[in-house]
C-alpha positions in Angstrom: 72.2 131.9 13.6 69.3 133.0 14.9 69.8 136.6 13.7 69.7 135.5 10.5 66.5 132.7 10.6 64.2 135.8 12.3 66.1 138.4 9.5 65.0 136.1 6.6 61.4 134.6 8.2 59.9 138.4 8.8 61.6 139.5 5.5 59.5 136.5 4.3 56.6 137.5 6.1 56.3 141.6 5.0 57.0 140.6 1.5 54.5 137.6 0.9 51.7 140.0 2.9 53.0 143.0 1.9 53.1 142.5 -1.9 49.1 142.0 -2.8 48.5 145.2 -0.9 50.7 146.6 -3.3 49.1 145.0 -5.5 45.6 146.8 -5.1 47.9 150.4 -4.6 49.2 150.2 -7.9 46.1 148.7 -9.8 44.2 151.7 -8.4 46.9 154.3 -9.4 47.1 152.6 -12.8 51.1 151.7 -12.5 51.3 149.2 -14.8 54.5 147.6 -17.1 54.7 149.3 -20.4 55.4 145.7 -22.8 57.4 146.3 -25.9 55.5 146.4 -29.6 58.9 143.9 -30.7 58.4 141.2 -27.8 56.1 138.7 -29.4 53.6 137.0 -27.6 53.7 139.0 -24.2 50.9 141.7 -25.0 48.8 139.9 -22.3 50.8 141.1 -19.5 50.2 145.2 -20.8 49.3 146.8 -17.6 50.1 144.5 -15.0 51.2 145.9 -12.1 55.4 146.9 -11.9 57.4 148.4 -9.2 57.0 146.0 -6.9 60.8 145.5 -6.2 59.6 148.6 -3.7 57.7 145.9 -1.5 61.3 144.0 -1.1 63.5 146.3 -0.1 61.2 147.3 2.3 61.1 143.9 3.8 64.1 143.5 3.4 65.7 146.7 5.5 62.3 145.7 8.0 63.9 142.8 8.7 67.4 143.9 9.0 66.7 146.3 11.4 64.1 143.9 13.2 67.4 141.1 13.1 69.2 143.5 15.6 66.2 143.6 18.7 66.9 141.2 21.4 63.9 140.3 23.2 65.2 137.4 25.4 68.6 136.5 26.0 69.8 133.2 27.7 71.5 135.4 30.6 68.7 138.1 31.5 65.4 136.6 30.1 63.4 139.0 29.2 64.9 142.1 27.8 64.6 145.1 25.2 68.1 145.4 23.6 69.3 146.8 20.1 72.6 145.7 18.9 74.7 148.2 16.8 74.7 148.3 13.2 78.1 147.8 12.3 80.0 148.5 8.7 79.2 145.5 6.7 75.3 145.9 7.0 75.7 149.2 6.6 77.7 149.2 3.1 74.9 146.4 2.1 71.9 149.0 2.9 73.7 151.9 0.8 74.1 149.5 -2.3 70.7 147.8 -2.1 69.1 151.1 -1.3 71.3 153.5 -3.6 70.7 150.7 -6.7 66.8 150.7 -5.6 66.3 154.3 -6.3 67.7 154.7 -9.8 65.6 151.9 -10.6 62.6 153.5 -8.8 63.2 156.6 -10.7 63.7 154.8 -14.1 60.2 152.8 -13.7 58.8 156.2 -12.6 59.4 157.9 -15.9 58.6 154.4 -17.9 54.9 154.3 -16.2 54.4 158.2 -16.4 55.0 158.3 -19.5 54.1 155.0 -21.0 57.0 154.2 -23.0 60.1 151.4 -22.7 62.8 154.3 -21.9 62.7 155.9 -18.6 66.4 157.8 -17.3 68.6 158.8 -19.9 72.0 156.9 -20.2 73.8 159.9 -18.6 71.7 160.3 -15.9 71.3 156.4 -14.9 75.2 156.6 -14.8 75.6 159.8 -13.0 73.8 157.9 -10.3 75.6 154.6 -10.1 78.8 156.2 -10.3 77.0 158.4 -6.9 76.4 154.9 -5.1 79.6 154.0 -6.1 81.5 156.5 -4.8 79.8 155.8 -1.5 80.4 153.1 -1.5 84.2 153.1 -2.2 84.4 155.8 0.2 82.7 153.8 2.9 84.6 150.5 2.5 87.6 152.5 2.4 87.0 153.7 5.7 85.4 150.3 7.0 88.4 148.8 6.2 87.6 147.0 3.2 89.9 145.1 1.1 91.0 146.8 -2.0 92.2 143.5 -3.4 91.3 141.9 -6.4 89.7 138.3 -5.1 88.3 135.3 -6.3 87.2 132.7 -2.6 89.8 135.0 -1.2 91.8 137.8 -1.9 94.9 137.2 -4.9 97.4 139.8 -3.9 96.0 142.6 -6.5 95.7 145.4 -4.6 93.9 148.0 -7.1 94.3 150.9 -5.2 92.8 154.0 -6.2 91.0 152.0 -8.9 88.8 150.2 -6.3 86.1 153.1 -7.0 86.0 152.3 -10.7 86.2 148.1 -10.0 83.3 149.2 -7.8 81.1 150.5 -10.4 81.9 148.1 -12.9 80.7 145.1 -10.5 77.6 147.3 -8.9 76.3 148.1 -12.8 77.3 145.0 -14.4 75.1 142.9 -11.6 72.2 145.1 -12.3 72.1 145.0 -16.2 72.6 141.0 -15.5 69.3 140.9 -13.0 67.7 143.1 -15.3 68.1 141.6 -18.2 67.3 138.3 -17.2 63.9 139.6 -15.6 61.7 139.1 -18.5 59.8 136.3 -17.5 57.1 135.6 -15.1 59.9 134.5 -11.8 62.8 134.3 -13.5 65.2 137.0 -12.0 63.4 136.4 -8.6 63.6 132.9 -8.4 67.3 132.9 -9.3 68.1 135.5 -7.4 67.0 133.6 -4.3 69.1 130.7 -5.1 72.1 133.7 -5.3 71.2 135.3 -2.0 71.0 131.3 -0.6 74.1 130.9 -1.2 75.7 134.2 -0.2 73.9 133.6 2.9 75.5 130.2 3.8 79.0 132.2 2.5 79.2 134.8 4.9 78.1 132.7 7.7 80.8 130.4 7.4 82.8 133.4 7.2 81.5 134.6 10.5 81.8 131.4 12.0 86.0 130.7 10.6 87.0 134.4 11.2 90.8 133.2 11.5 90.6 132.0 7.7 88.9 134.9 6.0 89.2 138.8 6.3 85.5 139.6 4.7 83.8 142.7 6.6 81.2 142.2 9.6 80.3 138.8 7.2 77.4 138.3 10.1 75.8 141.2 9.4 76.5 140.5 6.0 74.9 137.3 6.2 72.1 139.1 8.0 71.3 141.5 5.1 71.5 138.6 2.5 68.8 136.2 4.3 66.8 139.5 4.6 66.7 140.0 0.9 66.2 135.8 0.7 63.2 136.0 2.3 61.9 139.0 0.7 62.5 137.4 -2.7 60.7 134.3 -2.0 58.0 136.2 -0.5 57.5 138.5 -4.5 58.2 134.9 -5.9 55.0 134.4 -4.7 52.9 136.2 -6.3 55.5 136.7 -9.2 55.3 132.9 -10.4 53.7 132.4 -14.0 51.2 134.2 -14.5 52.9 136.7 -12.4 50.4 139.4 -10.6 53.1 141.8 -10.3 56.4 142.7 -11.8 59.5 143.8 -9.5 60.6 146.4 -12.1 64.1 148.1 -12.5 64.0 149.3 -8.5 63.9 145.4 -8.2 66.0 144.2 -10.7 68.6 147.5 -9.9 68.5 146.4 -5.8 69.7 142.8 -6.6 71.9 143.4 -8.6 73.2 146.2 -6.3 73.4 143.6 -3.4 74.7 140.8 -5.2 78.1 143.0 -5.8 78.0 144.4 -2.5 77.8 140.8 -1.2 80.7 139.9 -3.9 83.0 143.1 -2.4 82.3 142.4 1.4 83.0 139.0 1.2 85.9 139.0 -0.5 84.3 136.7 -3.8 84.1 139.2 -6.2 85.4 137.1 -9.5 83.1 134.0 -7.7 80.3 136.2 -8.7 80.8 135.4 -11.8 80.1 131.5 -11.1 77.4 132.2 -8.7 75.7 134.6 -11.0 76.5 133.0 -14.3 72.8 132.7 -15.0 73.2 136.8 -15.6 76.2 136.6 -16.8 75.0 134.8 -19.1 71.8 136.9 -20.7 74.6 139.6 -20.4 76.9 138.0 -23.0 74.2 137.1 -25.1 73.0 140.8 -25.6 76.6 141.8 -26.3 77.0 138.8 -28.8 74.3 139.8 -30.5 74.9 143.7 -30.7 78.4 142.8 -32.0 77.2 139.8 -34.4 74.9 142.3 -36.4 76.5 145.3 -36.3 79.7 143.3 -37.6 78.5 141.1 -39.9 75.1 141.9 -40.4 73.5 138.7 -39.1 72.2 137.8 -35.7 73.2 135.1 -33.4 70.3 134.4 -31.6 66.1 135.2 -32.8 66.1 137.4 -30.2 68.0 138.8 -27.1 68.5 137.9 -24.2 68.8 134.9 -25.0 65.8 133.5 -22.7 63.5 135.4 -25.9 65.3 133.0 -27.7 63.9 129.8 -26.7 60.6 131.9 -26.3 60.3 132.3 -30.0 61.3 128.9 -30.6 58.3 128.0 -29.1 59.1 126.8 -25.4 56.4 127.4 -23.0 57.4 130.1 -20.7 56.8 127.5 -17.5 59.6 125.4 -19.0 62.1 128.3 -19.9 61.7 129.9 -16.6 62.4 126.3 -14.6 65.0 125.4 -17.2 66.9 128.9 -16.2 66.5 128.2 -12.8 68.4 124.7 -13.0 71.0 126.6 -15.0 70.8 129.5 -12.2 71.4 126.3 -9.4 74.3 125.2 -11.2 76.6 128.3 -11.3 75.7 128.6 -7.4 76.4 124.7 -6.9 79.6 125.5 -8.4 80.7 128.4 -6.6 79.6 127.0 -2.9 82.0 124.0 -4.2 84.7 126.5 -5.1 84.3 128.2 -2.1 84.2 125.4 0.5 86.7 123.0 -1.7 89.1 126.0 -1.0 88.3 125.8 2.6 89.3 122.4 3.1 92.5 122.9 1.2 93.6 125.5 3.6 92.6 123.4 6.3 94.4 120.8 5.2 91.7 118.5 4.6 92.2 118.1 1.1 
């Protein structure tokens, strides 16, 4: 427990001091967010400062690392020990860092070159299929399950098509967080109500180890209030009107994390609840691809949907807080799936 209150209060810390400095860094070097010519009523925001997903990983891995010196223990007092990084943190790290640095690459080009498209298609999937792969490969050998799972594994072992389930859940959770980060604390203020919850998942993992088979879900637990804290510490200075913008390497890293999460802990269809928020802005870009293409007529005014309510002439204040009750609801519901299954299996139901 207290691993994972220092992990997520010096996360919390580095980001919420860390993120006007970068601030001033990217002011000076001109990195600004490049706002599209069809997005009505956001020209204001041309030129404010992106990228700054960079400043949360970095707190976030800062803590992590931080979580594992021991200083005092009960037994020796004062003391200088490092515990060991074990599989579970480890796997985290590659997806939240692997995820970071197509997005990092992908706002590179955008700013560079001032225009909406940065990677090509190819490329961007060349890379997540990379991070998947190494992550397959190293849950493989950490002794991950391969099962198909919803609070717990359902006896669908997919085998050599892990890999490919693997790439589906890391690139479908980062086109959901980016997606739904088009608003002034949106993406970041759900997200922290995601990581939240993952955080109170794998500790109750940790602390009922006969009951579930999730991987090192302490460290997990650790990595996930690292990333809560470095969320809340953008949301900061991300809250309308937002000083800076987190970008695809911030967007691309929770999204990353989020499946990662999903895959160690054995939750990977809970995701779905948990996350329905991107879900969500997911299924409203594919309705409305589909919608015009096959009848010529859209669904929504624009998508994702949150642009939607933006046109109809919601202030952005109230679409943003609406979103978040709707974020709190799907992770309401999937901490009651989760926990209501506990009690069943221990009988308490």
């Amino acid at each position: 427990m207290i691993a994972l209150l220092v992990s997520g209060s010096l996360a919390l810390a580095v980001s919420i001091f860390g993120t006007p400095i970068a601030i001033r860094i990217l002011r000076r070097r001109r990195i600004g967010q490049f706002i599209q010519s069809d997005i009505p009523g956001h020209a204001h925001k041309q030129g404010t400062p992106t990228m700054g997903g960079v400043v949360m990983v970095a707190a976030a891995l800062a803590a992590y690392a931080l979580a594992h010196v021991r200083l005092w223990t009960r037994a020796e007092g004062f003391t200088f020990e490092v515990e060991p990084f074990r599989s579970g943190g480890i796997l985290a790290v590659v997806a939240l860092v692997g995820m970071a640095a197509i997005g990092f690459l992908d706002d590179y080009i955008k700013t560079t070159r001032q225009r909406s498209l940065g990677l090509s298609k190819r490329v961007k999937f060349a890379g997540q299929l990379a991070v998947a792969l190494v992550f397959a490969m190293g849950a493989n050998a950490a002794g991950v399950s391969t099962e198909l799972s919803f609070v717990r594994p359902l006896g669908i072992d997919l085998g050599a098509f892990f890999a490919i389930w693997v790439l589906i859940m890391l690139t479908g959770a980062a086109n959901g967080a980016n997606l739904a980060d088009g608003m002034d604390g949106l993406a970041a203020g759900s997200a922290a109500l995601m990581f939240g919850a993952y955080t109170i998942i794998a500790f109750w993992q940790s602390r009922n180890p006969d009951i579930y088979a999730a991987t090192d879900p302490r460290e997990v637990a650790i990595v996930s209030a690292a990333m809560l804290g470095a969320v809340l510490g953008f949301l900061w200075w991300n809250a309308p009107p937002a000083r800076i913008f987190m970008g695809d390497v911030g967007s691309n890293a929770i999204g990353g994390l989020l499946a990662a999460m999903a895959l160690l802990t054995n939750t990977q269809l809970l995701l779905v609840v948990l996350a329905g928020l991107y879900v969500a802005e997911t299924v409203s870009v594919i309705l409305q691809v589909a919608s015009f293409r096959l009848f010529g007529k859209r669904i929504f005014r624009m998508a994702p949907f949150h642009f939607h309510f933006d046109l109809l002439g919601w202030p952005e204040t109230t679409i943003v807080i609406r979103f978040w009750i709707l974020a709190g609801i799907g992770v309401g519901l999937a901490l009651g799936f989760f926990y209501g299954d506990f009690i069943r299996v221990e009988g308490l139901l």
